[in-house]
C-alpha positions in Angstrom: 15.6 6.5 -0.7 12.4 7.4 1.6 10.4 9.2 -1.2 11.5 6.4 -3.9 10.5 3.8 -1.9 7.0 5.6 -1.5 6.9 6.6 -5.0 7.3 2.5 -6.2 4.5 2.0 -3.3 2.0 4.0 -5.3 3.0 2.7 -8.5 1.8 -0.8 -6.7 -0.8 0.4 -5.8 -2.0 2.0 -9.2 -1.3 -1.6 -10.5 -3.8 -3.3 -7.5 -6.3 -0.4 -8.2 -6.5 -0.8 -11.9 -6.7 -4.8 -12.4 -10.0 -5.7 -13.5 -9.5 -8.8 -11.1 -9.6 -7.0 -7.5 -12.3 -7.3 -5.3 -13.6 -3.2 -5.4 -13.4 -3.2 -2.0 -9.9 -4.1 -1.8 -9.2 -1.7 -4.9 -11.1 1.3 -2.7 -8.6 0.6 0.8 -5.5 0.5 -1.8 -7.2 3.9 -3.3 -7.2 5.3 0.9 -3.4 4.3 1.0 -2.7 6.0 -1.8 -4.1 8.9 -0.7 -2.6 8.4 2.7 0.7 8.4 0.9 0.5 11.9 -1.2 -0.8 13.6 1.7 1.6 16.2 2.5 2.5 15.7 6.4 5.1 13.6 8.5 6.4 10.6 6.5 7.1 8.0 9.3 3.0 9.2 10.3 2.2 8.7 6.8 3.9 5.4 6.5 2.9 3.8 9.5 -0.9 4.9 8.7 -0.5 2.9 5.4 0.8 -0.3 6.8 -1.3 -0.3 9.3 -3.9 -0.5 6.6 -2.4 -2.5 4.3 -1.6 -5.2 6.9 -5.4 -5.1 7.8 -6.1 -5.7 4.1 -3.5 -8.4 3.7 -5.1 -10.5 6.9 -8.6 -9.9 4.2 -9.8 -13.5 3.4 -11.1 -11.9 0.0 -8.2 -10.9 -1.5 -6.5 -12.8 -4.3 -3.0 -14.4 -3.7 -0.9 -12.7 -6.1 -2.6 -9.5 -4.9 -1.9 -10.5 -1.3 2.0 -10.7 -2.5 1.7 -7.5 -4.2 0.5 -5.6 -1.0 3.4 -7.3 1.5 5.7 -6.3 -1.2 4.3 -2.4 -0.4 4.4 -3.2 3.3 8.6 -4.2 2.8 9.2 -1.6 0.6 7.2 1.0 3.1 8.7 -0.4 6.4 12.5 -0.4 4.6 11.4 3.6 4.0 11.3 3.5 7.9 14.3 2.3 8.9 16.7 5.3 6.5 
């Protein structure tokens, strides 16, 4: 469940990155969590690193509503990964 819960994440996040709408800034921090998540490494590390920077992103004045939705809906998906 773990690695389909990440693999959904970055399909998210391909969606944020490539909609002509985002702030580029926002669409460069989505592109670092990305990242973040195809690292090989520990998964819980790599997880926490990604909300940690998603929820930093989500608290972002700048980004758009439905964008904002789109990233707590990585953040639940991401933190329900934690608790398998």
């Amino acid at each position: 469940m773990t690695l389909e819960n990440i693999e959904s994440s970055i399909e998210l996040l391909v969606e944020i990155i490539e909609d002509s709408s985002v702030p580029k800034n926002i669409k460069q921090t989505c592109e670092k969590v990305k990242t973040i998540l195809l690292n090989n490494g520990d998964e819980k590390v790599k997880i926490d690193n990604a909300i940690q920077n998603l929820d930093l992103l989500a608290d972002n004045a700048s980004v758009p509503t439905y964008t904002r939705m789109q990233i707590w809906n990585i953040v639940s998906l991401l933190e329900s990964s934690q608790n398998i």
